[in-house]
PyMOL Python script that loads the backbone (N, CA, C, O; Angstrom):
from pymol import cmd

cmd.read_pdbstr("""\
ATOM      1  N   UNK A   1      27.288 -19.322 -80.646  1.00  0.00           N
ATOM      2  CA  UNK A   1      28.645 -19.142 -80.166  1.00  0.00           C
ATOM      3  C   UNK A   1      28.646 -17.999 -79.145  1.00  0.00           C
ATOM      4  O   UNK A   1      28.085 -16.911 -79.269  1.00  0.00           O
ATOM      5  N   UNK A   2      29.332 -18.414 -78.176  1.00  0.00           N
ATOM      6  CA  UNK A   2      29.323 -17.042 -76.998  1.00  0.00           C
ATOM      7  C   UNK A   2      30.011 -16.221 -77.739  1.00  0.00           C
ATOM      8  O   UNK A   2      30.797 -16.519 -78.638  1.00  0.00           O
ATOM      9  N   UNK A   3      29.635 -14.895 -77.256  1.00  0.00           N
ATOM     10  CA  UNK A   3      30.287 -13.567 -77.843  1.00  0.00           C
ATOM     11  C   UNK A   3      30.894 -12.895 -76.962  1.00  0.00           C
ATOM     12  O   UNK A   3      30.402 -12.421 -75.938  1.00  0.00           O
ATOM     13  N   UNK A   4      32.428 -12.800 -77.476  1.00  0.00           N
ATOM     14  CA  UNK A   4      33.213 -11.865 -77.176  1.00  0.00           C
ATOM     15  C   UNK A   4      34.180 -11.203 -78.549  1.00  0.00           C
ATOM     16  O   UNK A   4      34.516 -11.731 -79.609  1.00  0.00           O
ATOM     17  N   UNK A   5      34.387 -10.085 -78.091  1.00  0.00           N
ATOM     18  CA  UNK A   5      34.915  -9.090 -79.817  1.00  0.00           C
ATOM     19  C   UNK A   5      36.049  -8.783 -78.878  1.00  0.00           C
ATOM     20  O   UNK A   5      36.065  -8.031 -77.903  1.00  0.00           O
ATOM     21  N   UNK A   6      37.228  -9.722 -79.524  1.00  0.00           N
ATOM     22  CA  UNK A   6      38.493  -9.304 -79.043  1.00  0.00           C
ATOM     23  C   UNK A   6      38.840  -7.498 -79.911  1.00  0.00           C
ATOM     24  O   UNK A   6      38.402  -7.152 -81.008  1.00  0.00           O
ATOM     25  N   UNK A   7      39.496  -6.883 -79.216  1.00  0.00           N
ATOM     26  CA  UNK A   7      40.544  -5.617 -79.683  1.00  0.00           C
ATOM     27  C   UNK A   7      41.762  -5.369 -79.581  1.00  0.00           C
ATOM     28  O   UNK A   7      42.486  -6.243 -79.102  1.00  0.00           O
ATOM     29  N   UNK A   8      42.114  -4.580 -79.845  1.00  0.00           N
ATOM     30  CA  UNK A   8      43.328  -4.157 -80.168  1.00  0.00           C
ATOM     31  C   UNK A   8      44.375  -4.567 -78.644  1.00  0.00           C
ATOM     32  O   UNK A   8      45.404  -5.219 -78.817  1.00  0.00           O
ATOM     33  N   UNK A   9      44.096  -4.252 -77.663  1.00  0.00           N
ATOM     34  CA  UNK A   9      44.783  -4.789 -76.347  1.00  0.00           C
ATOM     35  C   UNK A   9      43.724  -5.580 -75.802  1.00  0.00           C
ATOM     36  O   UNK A   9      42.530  -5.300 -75.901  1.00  0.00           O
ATOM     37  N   UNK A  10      44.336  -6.849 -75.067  1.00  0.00           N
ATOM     38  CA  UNK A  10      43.577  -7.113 -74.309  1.00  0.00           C
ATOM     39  C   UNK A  10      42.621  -6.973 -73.159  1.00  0.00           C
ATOM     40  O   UNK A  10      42.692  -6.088 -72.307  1.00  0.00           O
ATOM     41  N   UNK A  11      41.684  -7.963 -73.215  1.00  0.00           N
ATOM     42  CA  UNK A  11      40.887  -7.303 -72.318  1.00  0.00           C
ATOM     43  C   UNK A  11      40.374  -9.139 -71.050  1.00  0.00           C
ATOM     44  O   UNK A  11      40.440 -10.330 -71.353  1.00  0.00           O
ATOM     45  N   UNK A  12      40.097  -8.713 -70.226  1.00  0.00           N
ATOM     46  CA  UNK A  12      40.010  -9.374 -68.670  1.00  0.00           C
ATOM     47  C   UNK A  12      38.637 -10.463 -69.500  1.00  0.00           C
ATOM     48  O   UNK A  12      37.703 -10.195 -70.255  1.00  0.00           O
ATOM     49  N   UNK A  13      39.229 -11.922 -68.778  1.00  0.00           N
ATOM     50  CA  UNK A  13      37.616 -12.745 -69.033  1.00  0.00           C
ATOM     51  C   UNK A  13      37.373 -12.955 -67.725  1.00  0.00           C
ATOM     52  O   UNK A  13      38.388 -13.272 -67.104  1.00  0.00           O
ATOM     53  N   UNK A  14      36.229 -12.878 -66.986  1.00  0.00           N
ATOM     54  CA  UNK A  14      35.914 -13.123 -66.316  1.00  0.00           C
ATOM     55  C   UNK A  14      35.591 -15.200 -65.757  1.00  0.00           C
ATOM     56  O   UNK A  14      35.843 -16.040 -66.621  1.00  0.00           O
ATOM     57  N   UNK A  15      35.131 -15.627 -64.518  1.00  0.00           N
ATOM     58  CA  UNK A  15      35.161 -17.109 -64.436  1.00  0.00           C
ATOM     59  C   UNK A  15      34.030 -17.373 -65.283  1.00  0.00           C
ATOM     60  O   UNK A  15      34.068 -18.379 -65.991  1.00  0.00           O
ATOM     61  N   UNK A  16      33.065 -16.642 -65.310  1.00  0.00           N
ATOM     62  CA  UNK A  16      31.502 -17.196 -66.131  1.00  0.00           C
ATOM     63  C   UNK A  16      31.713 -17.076 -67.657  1.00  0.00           C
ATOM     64  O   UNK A  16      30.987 -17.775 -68.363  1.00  0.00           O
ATOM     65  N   UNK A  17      32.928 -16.000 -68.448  1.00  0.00           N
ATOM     66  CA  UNK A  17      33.386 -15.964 -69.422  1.00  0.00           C
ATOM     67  C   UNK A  17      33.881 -17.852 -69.334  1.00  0.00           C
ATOM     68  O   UNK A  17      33.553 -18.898 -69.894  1.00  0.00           O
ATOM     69  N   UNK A  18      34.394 -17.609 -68.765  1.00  0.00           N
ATOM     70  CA  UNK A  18      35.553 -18.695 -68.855  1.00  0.00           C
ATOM     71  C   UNK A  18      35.042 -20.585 -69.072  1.00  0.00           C
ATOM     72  O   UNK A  18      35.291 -21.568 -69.769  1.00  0.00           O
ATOM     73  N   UNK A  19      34.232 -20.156 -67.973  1.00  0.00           N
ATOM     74  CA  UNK A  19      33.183 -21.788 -68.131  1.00  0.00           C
ATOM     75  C   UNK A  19      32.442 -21.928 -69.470  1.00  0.00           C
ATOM     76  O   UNK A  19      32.327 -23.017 -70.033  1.00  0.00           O
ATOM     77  N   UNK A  20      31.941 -20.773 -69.959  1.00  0.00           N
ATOM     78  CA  UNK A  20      31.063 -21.000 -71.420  1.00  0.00           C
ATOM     79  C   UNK A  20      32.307 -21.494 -72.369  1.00  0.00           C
ATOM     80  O   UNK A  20      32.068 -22.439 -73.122  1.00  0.00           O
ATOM     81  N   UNK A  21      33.572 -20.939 -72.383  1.00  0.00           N
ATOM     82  CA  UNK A  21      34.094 -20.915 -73.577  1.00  0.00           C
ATOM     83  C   UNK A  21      34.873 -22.245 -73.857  1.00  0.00           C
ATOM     84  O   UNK A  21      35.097 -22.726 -74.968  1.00  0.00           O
ATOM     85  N   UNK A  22      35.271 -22.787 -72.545  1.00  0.00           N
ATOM     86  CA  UNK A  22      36.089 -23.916 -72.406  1.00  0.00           C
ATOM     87  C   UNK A  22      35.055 -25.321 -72.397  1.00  0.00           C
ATOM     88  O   UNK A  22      33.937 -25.483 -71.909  1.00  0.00           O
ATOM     89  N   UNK A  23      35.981 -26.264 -73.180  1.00  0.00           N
ATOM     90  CA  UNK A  23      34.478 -27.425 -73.197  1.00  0.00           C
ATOM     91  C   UNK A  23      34.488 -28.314 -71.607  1.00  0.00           C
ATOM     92  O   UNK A  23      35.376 -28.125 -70.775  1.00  0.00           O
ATOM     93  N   UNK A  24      33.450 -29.188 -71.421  1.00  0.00           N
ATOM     94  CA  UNK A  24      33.121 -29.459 -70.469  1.00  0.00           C
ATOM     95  C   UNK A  24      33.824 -30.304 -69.661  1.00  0.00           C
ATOM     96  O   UNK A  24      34.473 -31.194 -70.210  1.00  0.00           O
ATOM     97  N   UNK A  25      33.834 -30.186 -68.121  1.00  0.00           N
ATOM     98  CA  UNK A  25      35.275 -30.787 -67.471  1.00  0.00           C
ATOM     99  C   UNK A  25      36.401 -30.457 -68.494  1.00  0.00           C
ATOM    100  O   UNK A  25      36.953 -31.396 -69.067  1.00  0.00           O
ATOM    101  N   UNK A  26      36.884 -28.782 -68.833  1.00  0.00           N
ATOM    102  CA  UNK A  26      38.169 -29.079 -69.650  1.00  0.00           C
ATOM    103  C   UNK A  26      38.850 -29.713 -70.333  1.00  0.00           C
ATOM    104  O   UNK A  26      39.929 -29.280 -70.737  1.00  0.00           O
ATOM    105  N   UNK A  27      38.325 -31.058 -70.675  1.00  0.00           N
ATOM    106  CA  UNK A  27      38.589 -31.936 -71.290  1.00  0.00           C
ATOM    107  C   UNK A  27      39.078 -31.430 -72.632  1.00  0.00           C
ATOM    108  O   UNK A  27      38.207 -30.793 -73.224  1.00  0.00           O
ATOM    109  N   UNK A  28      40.000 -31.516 -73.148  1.00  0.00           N
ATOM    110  CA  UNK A  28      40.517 -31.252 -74.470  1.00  0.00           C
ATOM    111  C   UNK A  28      40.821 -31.976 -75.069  1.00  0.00           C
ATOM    112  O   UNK A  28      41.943 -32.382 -74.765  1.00  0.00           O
ATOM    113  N   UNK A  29      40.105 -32.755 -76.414  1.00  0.00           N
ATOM    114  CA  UNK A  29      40.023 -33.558 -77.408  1.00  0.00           C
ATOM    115  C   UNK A  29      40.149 -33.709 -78.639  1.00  0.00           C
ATOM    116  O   UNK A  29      39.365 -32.959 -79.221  1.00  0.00           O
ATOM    117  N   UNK A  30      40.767 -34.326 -79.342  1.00  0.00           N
ATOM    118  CA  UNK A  30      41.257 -34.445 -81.020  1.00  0.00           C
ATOM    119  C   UNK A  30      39.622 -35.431 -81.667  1.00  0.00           C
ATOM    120  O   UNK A  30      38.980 -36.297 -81.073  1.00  0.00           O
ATOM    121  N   UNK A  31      39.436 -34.939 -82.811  1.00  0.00           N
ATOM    122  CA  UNK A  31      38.355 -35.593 -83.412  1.00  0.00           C
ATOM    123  C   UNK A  31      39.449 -35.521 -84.650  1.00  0.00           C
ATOM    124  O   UNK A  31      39.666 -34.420 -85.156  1.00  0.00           O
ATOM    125  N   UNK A  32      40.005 -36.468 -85.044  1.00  0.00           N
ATOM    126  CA  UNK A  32      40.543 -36.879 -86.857  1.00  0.00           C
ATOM    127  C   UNK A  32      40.902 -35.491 -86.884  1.00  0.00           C
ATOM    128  O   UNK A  32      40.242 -34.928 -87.756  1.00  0.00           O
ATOM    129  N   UNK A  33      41.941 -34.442 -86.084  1.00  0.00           N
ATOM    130  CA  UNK A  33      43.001 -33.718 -86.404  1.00  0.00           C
ATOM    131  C   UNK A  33      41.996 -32.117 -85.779  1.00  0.00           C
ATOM    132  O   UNK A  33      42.497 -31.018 -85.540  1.00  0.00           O
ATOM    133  N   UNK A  34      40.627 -32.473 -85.664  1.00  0.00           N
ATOM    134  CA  UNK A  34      40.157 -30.696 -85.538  1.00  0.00           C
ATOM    135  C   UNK A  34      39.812 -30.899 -83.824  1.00  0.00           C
ATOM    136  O   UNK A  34      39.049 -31.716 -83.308  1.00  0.00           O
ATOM    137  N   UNK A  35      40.737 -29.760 -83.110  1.00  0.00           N
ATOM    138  CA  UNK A  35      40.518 -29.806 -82.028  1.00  0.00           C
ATOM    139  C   UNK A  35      38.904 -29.879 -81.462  1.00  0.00           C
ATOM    140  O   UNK A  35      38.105 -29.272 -82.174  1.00  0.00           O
ATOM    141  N   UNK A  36      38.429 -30.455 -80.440  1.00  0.00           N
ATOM    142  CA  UNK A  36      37.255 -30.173 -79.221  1.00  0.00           C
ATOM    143  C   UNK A  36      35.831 -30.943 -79.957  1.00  0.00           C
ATOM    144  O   UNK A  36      34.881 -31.453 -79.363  1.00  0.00           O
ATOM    145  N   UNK A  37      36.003 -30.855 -81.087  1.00  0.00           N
ATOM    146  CA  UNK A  37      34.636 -31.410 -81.979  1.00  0.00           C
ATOM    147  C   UNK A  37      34.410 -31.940 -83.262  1.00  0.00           C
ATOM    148  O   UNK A  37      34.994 -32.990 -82.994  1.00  0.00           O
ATOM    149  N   UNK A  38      34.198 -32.041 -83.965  1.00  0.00           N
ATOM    150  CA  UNK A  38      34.316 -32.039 -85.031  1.00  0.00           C
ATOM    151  C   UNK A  38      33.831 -31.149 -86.025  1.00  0.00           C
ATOM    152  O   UNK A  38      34.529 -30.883 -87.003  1.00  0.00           O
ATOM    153  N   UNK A  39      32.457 -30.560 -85.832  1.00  0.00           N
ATOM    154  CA  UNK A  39      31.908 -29.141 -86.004  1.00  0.00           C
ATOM    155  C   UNK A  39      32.587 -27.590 -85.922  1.00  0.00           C
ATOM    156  O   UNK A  39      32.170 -26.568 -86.466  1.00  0.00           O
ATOM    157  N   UNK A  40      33.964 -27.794 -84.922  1.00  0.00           N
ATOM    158  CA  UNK A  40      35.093 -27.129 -84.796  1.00  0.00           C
ATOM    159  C   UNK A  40      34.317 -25.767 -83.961  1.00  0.00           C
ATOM    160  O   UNK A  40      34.727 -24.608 -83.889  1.00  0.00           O
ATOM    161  N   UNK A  41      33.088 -26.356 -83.389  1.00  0.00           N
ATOM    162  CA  UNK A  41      32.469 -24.740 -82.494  1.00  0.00           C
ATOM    163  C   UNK A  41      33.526 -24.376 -81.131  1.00  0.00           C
ATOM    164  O   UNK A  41      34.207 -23.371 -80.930  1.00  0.00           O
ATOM    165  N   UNK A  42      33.468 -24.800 -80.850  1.00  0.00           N
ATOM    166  CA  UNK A  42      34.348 -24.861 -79.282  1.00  0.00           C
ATOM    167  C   UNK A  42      35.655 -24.526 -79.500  1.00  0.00           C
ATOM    168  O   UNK A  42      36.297 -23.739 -78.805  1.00  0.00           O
ATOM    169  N   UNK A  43      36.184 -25.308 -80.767  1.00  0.00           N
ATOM    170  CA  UNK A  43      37.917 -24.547 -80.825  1.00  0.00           C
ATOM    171  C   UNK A  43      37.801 -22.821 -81.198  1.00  0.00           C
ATOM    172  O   UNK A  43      38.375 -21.884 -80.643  1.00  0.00           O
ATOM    173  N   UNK A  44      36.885 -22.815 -82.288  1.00  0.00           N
ATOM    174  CA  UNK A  44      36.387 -21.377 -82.674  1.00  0.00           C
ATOM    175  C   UNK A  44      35.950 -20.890 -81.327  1.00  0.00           C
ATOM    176  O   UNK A  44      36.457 -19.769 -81.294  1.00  0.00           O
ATOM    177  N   UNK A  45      35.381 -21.041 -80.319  1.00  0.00           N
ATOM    178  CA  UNK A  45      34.677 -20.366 -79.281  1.00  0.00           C
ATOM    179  C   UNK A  45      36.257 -19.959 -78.414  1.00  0.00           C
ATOM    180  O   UNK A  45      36.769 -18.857 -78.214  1.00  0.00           O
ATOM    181  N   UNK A  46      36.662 -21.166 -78.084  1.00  0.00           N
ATOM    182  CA  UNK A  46      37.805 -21.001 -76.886  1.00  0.00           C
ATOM    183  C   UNK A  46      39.247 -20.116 -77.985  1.00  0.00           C
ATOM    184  O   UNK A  46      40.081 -19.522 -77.302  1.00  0.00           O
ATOM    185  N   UNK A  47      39.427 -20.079 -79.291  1.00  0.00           N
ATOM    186  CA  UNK A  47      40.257 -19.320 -79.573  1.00  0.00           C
ATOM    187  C   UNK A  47      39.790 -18.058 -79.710  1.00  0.00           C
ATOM    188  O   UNK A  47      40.648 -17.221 -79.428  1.00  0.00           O
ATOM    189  N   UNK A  48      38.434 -17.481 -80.138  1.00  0.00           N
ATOM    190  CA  UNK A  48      38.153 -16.087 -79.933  1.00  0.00           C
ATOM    191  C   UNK A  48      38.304 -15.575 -78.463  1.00  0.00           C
ATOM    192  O   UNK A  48      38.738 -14.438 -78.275  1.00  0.00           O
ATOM    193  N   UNK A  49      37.861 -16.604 -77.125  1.00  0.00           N
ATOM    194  CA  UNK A  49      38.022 -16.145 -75.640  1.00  0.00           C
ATOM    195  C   UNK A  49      39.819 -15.635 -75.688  1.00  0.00           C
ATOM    196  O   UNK A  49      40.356 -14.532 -75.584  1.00  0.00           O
ATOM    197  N   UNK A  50      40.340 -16.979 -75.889  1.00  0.00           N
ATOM    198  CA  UNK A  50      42.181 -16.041 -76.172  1.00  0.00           C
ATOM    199  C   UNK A  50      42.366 -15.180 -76.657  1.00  0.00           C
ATOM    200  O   UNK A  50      42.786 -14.232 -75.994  1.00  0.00           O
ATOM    201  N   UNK A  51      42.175 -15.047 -77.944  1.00  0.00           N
ATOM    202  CA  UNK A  51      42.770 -13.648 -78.585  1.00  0.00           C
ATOM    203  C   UNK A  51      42.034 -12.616 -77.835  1.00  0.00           C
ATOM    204  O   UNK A  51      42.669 -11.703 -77.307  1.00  0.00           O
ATOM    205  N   UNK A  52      40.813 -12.676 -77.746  1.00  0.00           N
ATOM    206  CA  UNK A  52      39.760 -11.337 -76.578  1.00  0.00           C
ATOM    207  C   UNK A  52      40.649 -10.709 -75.176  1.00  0.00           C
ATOM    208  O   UNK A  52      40.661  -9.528 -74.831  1.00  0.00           O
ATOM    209  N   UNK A  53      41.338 -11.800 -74.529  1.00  0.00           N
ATOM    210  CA  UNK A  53      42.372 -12.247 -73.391  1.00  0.00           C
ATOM    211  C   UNK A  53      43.617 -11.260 -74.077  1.00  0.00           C
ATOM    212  O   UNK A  53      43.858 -10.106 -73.721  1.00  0.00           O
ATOM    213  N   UNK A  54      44.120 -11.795 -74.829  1.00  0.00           N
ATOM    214  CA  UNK A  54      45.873 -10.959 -74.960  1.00  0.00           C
ATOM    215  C   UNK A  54      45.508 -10.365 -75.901  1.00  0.00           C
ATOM    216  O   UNK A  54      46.529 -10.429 -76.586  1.00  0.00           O
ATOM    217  N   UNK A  55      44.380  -9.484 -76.826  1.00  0.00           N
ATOM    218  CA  UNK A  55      44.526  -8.673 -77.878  1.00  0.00           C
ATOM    219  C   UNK A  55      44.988  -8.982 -78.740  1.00  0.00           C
ATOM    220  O   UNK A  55      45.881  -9.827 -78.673  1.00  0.00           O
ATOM    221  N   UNK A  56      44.526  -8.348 -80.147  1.00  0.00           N
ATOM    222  CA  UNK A  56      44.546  -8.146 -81.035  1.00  0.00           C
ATOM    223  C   UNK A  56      46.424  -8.082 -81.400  1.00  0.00           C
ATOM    224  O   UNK A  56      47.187  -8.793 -82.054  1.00  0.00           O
ATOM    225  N   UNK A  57      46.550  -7.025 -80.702  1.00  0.00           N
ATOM    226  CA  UNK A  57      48.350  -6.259 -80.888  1.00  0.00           C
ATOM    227  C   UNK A  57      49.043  -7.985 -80.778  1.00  0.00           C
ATOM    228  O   UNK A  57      49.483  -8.599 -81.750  1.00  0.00           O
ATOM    229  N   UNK A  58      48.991  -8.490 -79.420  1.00  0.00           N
ATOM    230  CA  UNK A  58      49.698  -9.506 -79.238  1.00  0.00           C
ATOM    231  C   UNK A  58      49.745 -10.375 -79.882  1.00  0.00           C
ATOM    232  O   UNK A  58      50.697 -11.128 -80.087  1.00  0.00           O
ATOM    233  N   UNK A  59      48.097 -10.400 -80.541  1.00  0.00           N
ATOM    234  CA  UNK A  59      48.106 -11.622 -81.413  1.00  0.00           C
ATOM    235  C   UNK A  59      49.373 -12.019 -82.695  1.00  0.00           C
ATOM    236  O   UNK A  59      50.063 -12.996 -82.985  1.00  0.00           O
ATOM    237  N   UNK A  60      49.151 -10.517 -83.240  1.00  0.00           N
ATOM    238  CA  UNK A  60      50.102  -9.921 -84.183  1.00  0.00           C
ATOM    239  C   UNK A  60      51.454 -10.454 -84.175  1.00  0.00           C
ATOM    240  O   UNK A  60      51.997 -11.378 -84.782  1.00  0.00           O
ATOM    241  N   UNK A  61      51.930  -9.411 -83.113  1.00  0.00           N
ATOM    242  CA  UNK A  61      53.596 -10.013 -82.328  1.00  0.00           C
ATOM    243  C   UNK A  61      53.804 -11.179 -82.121  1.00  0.00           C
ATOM    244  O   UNK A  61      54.943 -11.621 -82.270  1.00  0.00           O
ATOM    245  N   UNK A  62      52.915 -11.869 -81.780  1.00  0.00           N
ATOM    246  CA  UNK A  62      53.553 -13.165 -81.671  1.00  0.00           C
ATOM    247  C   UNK A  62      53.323 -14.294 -83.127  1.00  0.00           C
ATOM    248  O   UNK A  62      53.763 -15.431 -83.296  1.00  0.00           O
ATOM    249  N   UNK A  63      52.880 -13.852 -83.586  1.00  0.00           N
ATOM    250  CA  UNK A  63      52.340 -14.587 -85.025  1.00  0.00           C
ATOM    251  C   UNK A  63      54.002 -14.933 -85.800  1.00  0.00           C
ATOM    252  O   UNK A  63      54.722 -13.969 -86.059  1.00  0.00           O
ATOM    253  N   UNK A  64      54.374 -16.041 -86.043  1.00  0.00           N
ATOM    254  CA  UNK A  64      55.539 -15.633 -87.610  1.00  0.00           C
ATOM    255  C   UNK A  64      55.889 -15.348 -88.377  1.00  0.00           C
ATOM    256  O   UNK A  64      55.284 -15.852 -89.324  1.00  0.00           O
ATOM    257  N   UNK A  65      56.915 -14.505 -88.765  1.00  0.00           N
ATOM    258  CA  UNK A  65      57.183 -13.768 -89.793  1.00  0.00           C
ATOM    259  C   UNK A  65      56.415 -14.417 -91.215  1.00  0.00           C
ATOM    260  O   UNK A  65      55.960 -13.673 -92.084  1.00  0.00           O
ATOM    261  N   UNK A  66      56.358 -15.794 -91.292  1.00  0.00           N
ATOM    262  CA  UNK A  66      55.762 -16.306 -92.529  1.00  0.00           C
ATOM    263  C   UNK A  66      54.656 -15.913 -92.290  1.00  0.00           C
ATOM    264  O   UNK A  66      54.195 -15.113 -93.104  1.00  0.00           O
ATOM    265  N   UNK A  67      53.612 -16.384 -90.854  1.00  0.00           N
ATOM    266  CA  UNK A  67      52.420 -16.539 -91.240  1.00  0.00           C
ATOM    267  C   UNK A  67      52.021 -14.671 -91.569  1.00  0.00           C
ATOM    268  O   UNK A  67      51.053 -14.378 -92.271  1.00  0.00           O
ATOM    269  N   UNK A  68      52.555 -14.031 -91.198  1.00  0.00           N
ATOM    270  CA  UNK A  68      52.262 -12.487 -91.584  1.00  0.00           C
ATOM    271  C   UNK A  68      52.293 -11.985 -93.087  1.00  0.00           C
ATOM    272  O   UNK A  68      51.475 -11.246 -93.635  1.00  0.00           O
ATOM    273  N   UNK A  69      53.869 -12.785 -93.827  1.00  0.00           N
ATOM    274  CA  UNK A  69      53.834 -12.617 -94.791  1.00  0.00           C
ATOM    275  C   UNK A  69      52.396 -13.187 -95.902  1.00  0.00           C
ATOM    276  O   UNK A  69      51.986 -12.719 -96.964  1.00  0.00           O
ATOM    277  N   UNK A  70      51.889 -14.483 -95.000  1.00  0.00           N
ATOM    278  CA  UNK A  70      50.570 -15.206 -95.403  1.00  0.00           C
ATOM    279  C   UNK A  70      49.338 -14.394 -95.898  1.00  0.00           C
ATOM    280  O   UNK A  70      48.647 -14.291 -96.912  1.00  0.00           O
ATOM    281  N   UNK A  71      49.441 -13.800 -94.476  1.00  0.00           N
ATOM    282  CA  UNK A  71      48.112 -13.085 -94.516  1.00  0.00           C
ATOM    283  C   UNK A  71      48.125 -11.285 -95.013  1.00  0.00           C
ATOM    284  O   UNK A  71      47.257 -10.466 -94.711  1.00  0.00           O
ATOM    285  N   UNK A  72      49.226 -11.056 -95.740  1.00  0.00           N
ATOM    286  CA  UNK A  72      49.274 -10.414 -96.490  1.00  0.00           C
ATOM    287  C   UNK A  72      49.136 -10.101 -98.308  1.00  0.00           C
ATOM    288  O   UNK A  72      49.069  -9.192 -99.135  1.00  0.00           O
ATOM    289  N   UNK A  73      49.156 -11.583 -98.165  1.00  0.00           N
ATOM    290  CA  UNK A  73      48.920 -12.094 -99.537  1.00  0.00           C
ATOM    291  C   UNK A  73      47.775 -11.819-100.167  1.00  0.00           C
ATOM    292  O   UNK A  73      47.580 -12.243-101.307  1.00  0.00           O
TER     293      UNK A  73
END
""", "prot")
cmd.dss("prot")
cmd.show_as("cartoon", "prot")
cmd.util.cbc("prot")
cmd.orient("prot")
C-alpha cells in the first residue's frame, strides 16, 4: 500500500501522490458493494490519500454526531 500518514491538518498530495493512489484510468468501480476491488486495497489506499489531503481535524468535523458518538464507544 502506498504510504502516506495523514495528521492533524492537512497536508498537499502531490500529481505522482495522486496517480499511485487513484485506480487506473480513474475508473471507479463497485465489486458486490466494496468499492475499487474486492480485496478493498485501493479504497483503503485512495481513502488514506483523502484524509492525508484535509487532515485529521477535518476529518473529525465533518464526521456525524452519531458516527462520533460510535467511535466513542
Amino acid at each position: 500500500m502506498y504510504h502516506l500518514e495523514p495528521m492533524k491538518n492537512g497536508s498537499l498530495l502531490t500529481v505522482k501522490d495522486w496517480e499511485k493512489v487513484t485506480p487506473y484510468d480513474n475508473k471507479f468501480e463497485l465489486w458486490d458493494g466494496i468499492a475499487f476491488d474486492p480485496e478493498s486495497k485501493q479504497r483503503d489506499t485512495l481513502c488514506l490519500a483523502l484524509v492525508y489531503n484535509m487532515g485529521l481535524q477535518h476529518l473529525i468535523d465533518i464526521l456525524p454526531y452519531s458516527s462520533k458518538q460510535t467511535l466513542r464507544e
